[in-house]
DSSP file (Angstrom, degrees, kcal/mol; ACC not computed):
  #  RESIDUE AA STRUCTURE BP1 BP2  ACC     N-H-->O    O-->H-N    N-H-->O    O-->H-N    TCO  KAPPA ALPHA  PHI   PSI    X-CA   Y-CA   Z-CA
    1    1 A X    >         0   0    0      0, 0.0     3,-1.2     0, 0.0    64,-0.0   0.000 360.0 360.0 360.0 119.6  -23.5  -16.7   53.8
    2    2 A X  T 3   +     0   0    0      1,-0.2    62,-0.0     2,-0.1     3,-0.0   0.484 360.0  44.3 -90.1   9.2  -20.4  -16.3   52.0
    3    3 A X  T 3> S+     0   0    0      2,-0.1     4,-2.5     1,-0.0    -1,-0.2  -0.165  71.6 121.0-134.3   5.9  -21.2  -14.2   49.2
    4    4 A X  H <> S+     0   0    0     -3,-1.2     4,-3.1     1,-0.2     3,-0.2   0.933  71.9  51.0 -54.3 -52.2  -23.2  -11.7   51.0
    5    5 A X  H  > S+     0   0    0      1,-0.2     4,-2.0     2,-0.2    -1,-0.2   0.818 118.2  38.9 -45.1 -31.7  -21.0   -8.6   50.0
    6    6 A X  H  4 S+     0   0    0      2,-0.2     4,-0.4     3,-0.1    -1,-0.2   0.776 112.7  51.2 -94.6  -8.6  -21.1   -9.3   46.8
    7    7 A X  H >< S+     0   0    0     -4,-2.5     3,-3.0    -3,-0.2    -2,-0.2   0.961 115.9  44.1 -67.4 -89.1  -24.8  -10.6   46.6
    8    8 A X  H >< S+     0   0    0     -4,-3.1     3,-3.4     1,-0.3    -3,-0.2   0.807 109.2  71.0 -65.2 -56.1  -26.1   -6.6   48.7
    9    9 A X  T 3< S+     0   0    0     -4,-2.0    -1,-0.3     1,-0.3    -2,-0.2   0.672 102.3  40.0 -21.1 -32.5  -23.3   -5.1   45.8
   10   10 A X  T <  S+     0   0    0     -3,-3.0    17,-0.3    -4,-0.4    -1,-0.3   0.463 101.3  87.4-110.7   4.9  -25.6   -5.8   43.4
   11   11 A X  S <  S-     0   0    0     -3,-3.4     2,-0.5    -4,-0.1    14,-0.2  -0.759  80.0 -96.3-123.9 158.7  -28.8   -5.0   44.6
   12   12 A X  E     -A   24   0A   0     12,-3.2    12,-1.7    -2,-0.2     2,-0.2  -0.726  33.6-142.6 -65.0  95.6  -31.3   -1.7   44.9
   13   13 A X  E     +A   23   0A   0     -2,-0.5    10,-0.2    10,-0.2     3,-0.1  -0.468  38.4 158.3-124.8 110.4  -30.6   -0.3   48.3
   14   14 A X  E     +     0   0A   0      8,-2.6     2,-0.3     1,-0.4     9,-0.2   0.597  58.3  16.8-112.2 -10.2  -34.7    0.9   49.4
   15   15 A X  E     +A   22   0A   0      7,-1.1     7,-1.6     2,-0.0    -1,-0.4  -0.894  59.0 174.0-147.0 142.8  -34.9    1.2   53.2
   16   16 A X  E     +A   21   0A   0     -2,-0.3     2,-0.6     5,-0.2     5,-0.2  -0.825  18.5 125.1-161.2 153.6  -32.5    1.4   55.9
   17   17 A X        -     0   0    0      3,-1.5    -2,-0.0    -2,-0.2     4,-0.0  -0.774  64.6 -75.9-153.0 174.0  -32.8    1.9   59.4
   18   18 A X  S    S+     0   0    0     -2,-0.6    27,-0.2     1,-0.2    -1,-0.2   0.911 124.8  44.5 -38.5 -81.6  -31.7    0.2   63.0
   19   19 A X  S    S-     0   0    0     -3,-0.1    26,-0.6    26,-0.1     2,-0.5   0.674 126.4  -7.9 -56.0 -21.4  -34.0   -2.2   62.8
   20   20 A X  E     - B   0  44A   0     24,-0.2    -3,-1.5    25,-0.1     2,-0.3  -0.919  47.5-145.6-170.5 145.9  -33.9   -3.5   59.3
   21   21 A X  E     -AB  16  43A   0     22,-4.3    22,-2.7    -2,-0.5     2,-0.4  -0.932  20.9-155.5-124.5 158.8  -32.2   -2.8   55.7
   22   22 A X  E     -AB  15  42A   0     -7,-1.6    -8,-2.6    -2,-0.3    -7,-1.1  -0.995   7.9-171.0-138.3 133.0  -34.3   -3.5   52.3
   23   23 A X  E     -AB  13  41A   0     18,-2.4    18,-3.8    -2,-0.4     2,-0.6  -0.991  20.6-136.6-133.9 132.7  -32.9   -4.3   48.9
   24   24 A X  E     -AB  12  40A   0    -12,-1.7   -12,-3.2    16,-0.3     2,-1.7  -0.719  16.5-143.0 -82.5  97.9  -34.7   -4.6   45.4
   25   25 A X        +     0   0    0     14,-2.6   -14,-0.1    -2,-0.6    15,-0.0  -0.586  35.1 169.8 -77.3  87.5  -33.2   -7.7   43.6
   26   26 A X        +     0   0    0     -2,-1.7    -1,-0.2   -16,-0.2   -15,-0.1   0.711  62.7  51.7 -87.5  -4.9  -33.5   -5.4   40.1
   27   27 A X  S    S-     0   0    0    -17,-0.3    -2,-0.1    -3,-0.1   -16,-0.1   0.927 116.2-108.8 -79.2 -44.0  -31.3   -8.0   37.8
   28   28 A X        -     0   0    0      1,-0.0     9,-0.2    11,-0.0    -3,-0.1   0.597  47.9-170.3 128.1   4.6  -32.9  -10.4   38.6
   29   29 A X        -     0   0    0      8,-0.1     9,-1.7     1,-0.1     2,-0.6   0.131  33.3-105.0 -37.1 137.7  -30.3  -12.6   41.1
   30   30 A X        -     0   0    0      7,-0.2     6,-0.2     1,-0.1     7,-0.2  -0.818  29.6-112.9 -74.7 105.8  -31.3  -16.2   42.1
   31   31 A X        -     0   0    0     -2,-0.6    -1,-0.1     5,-0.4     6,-0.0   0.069  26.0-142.8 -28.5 131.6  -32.5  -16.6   45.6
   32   32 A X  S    S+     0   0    0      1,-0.1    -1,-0.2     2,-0.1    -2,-0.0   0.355  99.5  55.6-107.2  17.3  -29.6  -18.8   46.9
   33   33 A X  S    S+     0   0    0      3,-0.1    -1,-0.1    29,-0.0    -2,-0.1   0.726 131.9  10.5 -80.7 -30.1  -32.1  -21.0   49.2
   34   34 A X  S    S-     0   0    0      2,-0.2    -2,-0.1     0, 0.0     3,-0.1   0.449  96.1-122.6-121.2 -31.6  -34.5  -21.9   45.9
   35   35 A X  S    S+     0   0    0      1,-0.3     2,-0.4    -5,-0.0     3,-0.1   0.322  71.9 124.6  95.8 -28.0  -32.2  -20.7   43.0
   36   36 A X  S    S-     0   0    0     -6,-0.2    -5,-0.4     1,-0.1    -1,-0.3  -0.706  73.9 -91.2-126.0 173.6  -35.1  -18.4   41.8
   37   37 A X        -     0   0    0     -2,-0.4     2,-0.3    -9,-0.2    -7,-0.2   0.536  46.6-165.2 -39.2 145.1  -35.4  -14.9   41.2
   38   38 A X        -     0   0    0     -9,-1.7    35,-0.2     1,-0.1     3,-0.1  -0.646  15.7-143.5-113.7-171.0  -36.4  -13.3   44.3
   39   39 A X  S    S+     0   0    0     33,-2.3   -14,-2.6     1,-0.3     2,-0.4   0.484  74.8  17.7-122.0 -47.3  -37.8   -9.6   44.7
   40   40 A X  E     -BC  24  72A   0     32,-2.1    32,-1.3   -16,-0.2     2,-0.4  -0.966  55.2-155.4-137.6 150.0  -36.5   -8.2   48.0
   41   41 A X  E     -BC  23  71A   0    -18,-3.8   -18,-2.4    -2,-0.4     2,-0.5  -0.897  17.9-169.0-129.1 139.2  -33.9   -9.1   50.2
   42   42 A X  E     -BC  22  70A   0     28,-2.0    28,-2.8    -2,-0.4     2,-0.7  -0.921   7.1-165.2-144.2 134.3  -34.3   -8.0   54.0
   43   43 A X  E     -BC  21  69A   0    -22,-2.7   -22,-4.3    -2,-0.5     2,-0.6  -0.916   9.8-154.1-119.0 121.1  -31.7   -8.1   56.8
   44   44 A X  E     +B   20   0A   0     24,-0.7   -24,-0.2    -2,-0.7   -25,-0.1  -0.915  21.4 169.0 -80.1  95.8  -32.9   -7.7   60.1
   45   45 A X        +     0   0    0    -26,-0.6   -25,-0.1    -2,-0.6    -1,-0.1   0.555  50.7  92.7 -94.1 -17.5  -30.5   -6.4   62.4
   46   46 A X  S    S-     0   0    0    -27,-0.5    -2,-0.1     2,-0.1     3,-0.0  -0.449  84.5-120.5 -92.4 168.9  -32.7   -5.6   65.4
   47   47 A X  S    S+     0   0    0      1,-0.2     2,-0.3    -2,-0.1    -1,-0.1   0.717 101.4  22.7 -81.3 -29.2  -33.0   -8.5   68.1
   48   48 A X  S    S+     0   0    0      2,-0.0     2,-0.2     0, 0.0    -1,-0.2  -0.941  75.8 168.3-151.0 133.2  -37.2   -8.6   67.3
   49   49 A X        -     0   0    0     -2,-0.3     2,-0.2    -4,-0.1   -29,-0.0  -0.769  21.6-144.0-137.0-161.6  -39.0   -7.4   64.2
   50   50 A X        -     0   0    0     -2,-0.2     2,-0.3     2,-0.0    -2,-0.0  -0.901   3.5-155.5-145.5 147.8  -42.4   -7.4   62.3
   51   51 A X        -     0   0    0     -2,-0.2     2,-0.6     2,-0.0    -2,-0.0  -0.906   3.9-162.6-124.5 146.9  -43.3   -7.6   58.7
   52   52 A X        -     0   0    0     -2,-0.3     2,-0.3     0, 0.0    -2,-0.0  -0.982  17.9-162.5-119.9 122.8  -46.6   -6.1   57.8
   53   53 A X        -     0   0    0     -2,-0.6     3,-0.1     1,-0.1    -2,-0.0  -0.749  19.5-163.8 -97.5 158.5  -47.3   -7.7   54.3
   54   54 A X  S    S+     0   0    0     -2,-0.3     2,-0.2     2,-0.0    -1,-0.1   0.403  76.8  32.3-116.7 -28.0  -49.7   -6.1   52.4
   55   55 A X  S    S-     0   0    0      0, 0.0     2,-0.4     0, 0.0    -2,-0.0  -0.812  92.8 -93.0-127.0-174.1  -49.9   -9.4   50.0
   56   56 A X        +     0   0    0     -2,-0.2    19,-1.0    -3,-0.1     2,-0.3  -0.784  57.5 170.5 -81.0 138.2  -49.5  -13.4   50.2
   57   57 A X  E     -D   74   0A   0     -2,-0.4     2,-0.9    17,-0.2    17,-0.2  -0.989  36.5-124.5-157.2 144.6  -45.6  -13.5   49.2
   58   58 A X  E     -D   73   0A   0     15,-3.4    15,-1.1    -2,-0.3     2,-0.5  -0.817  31.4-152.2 -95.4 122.0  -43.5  -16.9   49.6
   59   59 A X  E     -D   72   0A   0     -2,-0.9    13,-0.3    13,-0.2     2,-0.0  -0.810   8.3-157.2 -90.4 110.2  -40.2  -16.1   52.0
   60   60 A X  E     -D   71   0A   0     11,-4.2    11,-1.3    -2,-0.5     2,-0.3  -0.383  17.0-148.8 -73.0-178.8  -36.4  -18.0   51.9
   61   61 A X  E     +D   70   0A   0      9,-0.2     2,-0.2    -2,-0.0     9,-0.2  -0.770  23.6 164.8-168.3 141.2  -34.6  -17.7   55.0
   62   62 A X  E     -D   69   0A   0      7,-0.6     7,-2.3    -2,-0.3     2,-0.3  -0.825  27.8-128.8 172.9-172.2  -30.5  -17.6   55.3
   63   63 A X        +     0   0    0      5,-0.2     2,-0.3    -2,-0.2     4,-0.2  -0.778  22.4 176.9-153.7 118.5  -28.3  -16.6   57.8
   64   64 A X  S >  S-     0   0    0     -2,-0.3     3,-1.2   -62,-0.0   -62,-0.0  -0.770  79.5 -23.9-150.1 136.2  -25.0  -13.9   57.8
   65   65 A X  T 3  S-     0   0    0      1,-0.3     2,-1.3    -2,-0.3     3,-0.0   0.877 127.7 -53.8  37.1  50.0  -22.9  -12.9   60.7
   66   66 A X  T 3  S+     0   0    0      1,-0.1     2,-1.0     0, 0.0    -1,-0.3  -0.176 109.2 125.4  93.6 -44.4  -26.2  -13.9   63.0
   67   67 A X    <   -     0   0    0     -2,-1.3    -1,-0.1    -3,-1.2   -22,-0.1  -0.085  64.9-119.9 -50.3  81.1  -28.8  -11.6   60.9
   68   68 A X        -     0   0    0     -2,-1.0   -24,-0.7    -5,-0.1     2,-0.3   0.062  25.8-154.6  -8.5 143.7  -31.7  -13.1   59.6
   69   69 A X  E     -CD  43  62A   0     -7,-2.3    -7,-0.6   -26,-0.2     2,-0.5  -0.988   9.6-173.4-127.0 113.2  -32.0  -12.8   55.7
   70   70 A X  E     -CD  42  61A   0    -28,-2.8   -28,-2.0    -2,-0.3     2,-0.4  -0.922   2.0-173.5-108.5 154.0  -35.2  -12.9   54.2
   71   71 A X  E     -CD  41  60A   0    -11,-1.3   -11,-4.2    -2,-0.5     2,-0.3  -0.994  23.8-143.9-142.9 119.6  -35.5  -13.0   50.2
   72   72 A X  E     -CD  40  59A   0    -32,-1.3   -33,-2.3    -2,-0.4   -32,-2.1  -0.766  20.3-162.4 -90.7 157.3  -38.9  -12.8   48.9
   73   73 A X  E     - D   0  58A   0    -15,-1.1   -15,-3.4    -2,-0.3     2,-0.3  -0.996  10.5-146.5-163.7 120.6  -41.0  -13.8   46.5
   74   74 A X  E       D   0  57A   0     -2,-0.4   -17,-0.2   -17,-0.2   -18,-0.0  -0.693 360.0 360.0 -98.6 147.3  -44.3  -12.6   45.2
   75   75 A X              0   0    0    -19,-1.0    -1,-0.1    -2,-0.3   -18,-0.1   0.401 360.0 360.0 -46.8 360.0  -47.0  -14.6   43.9
């Protein structure tokens, strides 16, 4: 993803750990798999993770120096 630094620049920094960093799309940035707004962007750095969702929420997928990106999207 070639735009990743400036993409995580602009976003809410809410977790970070080993395993996994979370950011809060609070402008309001366009998901660059779908084009629309997304809600949380999570980069998975560890080799194996798990998401425990708490609701039904639609997930894009991309890609950056090998780390899953997931960008979510609530119902």
């Amino acid at each position: 993803m070639e735009d990743y630094d400036e993409l995580v620049s602009s976003l809410t920094p809410r977790q970070e750990s080993d395993s996994v960093s979370i950011y809060q799309n609070t402008v309001g940035l366009a998901c660059p798999a779908c084009e629309e707004a997304f809600d949380n962007l999570i980069v998975c750095k560890a080799e194996f993770n798990s998401l425990e969702l708490d609701f039904a929420m639609d997930i894009c997928t991309a890609t950056h120096d090998g780390n899953p990106l997931l960008f979510t999207h609530k119902h």
